[in-house]
C-alpha positions as semicolon CSV with decimal commas, in nm:
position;residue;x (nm);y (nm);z (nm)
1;X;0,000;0,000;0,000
2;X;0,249;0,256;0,097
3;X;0,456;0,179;-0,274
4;X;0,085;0,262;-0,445
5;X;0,056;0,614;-0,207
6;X;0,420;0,683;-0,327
7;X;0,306;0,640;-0,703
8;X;0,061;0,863;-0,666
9;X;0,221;1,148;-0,473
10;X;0,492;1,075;-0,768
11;X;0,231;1,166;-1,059
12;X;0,046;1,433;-0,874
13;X;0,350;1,621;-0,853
14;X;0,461;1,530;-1,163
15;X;0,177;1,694;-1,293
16;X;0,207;1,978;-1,113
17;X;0,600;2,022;-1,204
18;X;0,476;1,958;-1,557
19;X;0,196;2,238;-1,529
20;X;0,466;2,493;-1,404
21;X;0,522;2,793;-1,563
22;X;0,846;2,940;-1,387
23;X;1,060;2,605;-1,497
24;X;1,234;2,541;-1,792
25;X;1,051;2,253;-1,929
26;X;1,225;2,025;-2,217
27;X;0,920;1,718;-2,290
28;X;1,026;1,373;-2,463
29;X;0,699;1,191;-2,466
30;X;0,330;1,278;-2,505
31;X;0,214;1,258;-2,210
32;X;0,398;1,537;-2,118
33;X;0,298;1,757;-2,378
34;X;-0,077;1,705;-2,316
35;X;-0,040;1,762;-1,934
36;X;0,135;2,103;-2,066
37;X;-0,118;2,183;-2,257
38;X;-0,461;2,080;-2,068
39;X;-0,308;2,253;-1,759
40;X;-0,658;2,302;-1,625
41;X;-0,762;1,894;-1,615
42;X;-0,360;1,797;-1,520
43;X;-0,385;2,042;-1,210
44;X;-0,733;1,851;-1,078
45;X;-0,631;1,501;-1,150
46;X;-0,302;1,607;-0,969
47;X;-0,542;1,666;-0,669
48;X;-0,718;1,368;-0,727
49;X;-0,410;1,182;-0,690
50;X;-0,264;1,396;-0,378
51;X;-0,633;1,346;-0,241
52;X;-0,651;0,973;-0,318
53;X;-0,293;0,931;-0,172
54;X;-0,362;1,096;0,154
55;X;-0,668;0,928;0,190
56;X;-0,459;0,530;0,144
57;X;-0,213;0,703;0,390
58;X;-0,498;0,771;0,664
59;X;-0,665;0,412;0,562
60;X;-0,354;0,241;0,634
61;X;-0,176;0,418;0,893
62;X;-0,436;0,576;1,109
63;X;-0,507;0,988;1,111
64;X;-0,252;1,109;1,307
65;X;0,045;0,917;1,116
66;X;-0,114;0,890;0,780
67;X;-0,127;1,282;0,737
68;X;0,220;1,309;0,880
69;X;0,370;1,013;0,640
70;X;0,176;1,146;0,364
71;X;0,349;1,482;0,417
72;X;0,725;1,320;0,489
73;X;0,592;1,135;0,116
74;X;0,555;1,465;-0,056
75;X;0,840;1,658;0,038
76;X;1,037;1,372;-0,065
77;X;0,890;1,310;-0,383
78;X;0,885;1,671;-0,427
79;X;1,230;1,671;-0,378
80;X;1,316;1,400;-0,610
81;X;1,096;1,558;-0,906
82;X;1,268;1,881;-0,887
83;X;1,614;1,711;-0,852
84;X;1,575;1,412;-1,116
85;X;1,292;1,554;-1,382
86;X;1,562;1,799;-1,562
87;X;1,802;1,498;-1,547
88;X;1,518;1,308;-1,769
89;X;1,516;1,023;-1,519
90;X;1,206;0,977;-1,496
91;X;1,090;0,816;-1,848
92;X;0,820;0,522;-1,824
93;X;0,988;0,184;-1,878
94;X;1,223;0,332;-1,547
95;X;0,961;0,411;-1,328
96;X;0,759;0,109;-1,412
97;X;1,031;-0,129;-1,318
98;X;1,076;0,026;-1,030
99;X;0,730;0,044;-0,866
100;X;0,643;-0,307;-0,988
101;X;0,962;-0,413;-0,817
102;X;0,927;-0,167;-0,504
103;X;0,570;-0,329;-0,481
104;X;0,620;-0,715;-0,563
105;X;0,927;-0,673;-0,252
106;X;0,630;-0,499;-0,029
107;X;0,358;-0,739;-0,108
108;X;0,619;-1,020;-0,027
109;X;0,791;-0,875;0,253
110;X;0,481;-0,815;0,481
């Protein structure tokens, strides 16, 4: 659960980043050019997916500690997007692999 409330923190803050106007944006795929340009419906399924996230945190966790790991989740992942995104790090097949494996080693693990 917590790898699927770290994916979406990842892509509503993705979207956000994308959305930005004060960065200097450089976009390899699609998807990134039709967040940029629907700016309106990226921004609200951003909050969809910060909403959705917070609300698996509290599920999970409890109140107290799901709204406090939910916000330790987003300043990482904030963090990390504004770090790695002008790198190009993030591109799909990456982030993919690394969720699948980041969940597969939860759902085993617990």
């Amino acid at each position: 659960m917590i790898t699927l409330i770290s994916t979406f923190a990842v892509l509503g803050f993705y979207m956000l980043y994308s959305t930005s106007k004060r960065a200097e944006l450089t976009f390899k795929y699609k998807f990134q050019h039709s967040i940029n340009q629907n700016e309106k419906t990226a921004k609200y399924l951003a909050l969809i997916f910060f909403t959705s996230s917070l609300f698996l945190s509290i599920i999970t966790l409890g109140i107290s500690s799901g709204i406090f790991s939910f916000l330790i989740v987003l300043m990482t992942v904030g963090s990390l997007v504004v770090l790695l995104a002008p790198l190009h790090f993030f591109n799909l097949p990456i982030l993919i692999f690394i969720m699948m494996f980041c969940f597969v080693t939860e759902i085993f693990l617990t």
